[in-house]
C-alpha positions in Angstrom: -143.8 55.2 -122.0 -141.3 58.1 -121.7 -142.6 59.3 -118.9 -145.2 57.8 -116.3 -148.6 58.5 -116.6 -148.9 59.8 -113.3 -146.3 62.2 -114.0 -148.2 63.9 -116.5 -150.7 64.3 -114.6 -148.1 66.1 -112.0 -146.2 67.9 -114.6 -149.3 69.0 -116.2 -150.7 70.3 -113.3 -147.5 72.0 -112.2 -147.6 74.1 -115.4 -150.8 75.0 -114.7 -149.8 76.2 -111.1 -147.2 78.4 -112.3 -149.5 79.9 -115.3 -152.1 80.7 -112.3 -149.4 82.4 -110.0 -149.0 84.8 -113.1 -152.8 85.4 -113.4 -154.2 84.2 -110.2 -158.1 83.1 -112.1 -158.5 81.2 -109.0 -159.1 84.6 -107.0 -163.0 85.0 -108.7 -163.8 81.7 -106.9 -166.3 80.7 -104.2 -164.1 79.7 -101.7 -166.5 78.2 -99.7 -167.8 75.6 -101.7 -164.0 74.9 -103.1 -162.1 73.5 -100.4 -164.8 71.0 -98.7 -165.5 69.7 -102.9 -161.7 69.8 -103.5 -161.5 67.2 -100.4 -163.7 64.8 -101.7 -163.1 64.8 -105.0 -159.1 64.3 -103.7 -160.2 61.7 -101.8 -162.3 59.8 -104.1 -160.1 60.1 -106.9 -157.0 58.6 -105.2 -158.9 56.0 -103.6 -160.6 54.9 -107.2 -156.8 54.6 -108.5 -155.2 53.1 -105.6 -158.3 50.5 -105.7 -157.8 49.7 -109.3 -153.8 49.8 -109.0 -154.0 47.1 -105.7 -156.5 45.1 -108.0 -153.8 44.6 -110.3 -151.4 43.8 -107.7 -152.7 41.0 -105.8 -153.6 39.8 -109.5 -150.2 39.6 -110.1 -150.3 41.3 -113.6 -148.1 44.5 -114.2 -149.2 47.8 -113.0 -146.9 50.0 -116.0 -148.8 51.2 -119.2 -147.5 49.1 -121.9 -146.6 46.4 -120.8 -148.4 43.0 -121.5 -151.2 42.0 -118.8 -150.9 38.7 -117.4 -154.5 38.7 -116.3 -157.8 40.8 -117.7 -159.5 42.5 -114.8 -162.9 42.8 -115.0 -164.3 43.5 -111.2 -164.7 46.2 -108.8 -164.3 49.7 -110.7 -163.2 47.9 -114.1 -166.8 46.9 -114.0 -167.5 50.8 -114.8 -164.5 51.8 -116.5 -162.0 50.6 -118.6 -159.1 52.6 -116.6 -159.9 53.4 -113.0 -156.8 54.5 -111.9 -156.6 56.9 -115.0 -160.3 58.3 -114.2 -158.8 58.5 -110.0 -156.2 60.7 -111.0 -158.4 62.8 -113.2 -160.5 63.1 -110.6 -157.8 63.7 -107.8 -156.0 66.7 -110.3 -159.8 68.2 -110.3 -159.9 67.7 -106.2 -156.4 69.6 -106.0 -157.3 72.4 -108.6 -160.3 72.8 -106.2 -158.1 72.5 -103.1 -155.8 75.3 -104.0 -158.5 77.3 -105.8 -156.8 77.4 -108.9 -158.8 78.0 -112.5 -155.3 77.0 -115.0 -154.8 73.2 -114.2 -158.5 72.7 -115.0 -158.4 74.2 -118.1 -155.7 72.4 -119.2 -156.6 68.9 -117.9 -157.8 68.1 -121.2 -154.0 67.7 -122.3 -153.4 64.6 -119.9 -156.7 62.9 -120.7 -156.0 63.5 -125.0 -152.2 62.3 -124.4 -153.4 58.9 -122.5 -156.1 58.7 -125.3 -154.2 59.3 -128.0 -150.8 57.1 -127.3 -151.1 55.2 -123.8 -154.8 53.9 -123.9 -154.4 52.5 -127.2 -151.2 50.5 -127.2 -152.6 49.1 -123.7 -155.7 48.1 -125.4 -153.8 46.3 -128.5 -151.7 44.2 -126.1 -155.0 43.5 -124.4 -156.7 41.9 -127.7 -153.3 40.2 -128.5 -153.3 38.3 -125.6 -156.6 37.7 -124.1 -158.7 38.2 -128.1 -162.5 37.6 -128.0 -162.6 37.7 -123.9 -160.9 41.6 -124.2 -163.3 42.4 -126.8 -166.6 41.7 -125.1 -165.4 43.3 -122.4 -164.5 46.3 -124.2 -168.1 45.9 -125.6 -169.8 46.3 -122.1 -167.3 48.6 -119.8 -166.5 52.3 -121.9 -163.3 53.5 -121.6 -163.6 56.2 -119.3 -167.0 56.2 -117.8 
């Protein structure tokens, strides 16, 4: 990959922060309810991908999209998802739209999720099969991809 998944997440979101300093949508917001749902959702999200990234660390298997796995996962959140620390920073990017009460990152959010569909998820997943086969499959069986 190009360009780190976390990045387009960032660089995503950055476009959509200078789109809503042109039209400020954010501004027909309830402000109250924003900041204290931005927090947790912040929170939650980068504690879901920090959890799933350490998993992977004191696994020993690599941590960069691509790359082949050395072990297959299966505990903690990748009993629920497939790609916890894709779904953290999803949810993170929603927590910081909230934060800063903008309207433009959410609406295009879709972008990150359809690239990491479209060309990350899938290589990941093929390496995956190659290298642990049947095991990956029944896992991908029980555990969806995103939630």
């Amino acid at each position: 990959m190009s360009v780190p998944v976390p990045w387009v997440f960032v660089l995503t979101y950055l476009m959509g922060g200078v789109l809503e300093s042109i039209f400020h949508l954010g501004k027909f917001a309830n402000y109250r309810l924003l900041t204290p749902t931005g927090s947790l959702l912040f929170i939650l999200g980068g504690a879901l991908a920090a959890w799933g990234w350490l998993i992977f660390r004191s696994r020993g298997t690599t941590r960069v999209p691509g790359e082949t796995s050395s072990t297959l996962v299966t505990w903690g959140p990748y009993e629920f998802t497939r790609n916890p620390m894709y779904v953290g920073l999803a949810v993170a990017y929603l927590g910081e739209a909230c934060l800063l009460h903008q309207v433009i990152p959410v609406i295009l959010l879709p972008l990150p999720i359809a690239y990491l569909n479209q060309f990350v998820i899938p290589i990941e997943e093929e390496r995956l099969r190659a290298v642990f086969g049947h095991e990956y499959e029944g896992y991908a069986g029980r555990v969806r991809r995103w939630l």
